[in-house]
N, C-alpha and C positions, 0 to 999 in steps of 0.2 A: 781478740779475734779467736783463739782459742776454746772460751768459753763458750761463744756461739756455735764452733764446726760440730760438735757431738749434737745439738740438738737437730741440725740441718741435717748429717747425715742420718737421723734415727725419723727423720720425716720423710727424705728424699726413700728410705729403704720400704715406710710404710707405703706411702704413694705408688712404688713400683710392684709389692706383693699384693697390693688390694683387687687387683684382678682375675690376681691368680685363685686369691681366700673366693673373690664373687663365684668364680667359673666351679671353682669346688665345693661352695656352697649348692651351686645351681645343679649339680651335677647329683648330690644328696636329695635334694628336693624331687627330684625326677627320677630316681630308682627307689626300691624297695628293698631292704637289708631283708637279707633270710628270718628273719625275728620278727619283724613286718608281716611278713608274707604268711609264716607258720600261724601268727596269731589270727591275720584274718580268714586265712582256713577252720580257723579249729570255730569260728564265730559263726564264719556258715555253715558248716557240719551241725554245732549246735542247731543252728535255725533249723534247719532241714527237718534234724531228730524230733527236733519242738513241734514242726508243722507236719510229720507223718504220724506222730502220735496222738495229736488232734484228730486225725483222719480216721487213724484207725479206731478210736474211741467212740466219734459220732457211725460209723459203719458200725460197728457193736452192738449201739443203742437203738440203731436202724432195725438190725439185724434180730436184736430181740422183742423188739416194737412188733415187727411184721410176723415171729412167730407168736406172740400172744394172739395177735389178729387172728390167726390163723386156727389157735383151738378153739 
């Protein structure tokens, strides 16, 4: 009987914590750790940078388009 009690109580103790591991798991899955959060700032920052120097670049070639018209 002895042999059996250690493996029951190392199942009875998983059984009991596994709700706790789920609800803290679930709890990680639903927030953003600062390290998260930094990286996908610095992701759209990039975009932004990407997509205003596109802008600025075709206004440029607008801009120098329309003074050649122009002489």
């Amino acid at each position: 009987m002895m042999l059996v009690l250690p493996g029951c109580v190392r199942t009875v103790a998983s059984v009991v914590t596994a709700p706790v591991r789920a609800g803290a798991q679930a709890a990680d899955w639903a927030t953003t750790s600062q390290d998260e959060a930094d990286r996908n700032y610095g992701r759209k920052m990039r975009k932004q940078e990407a997509r205003e120097g596109r802008e600025r670049k075709k206004a440029d070639q607008e801009r120098r388009r329309a003074c050649r018209d122009c002489d």
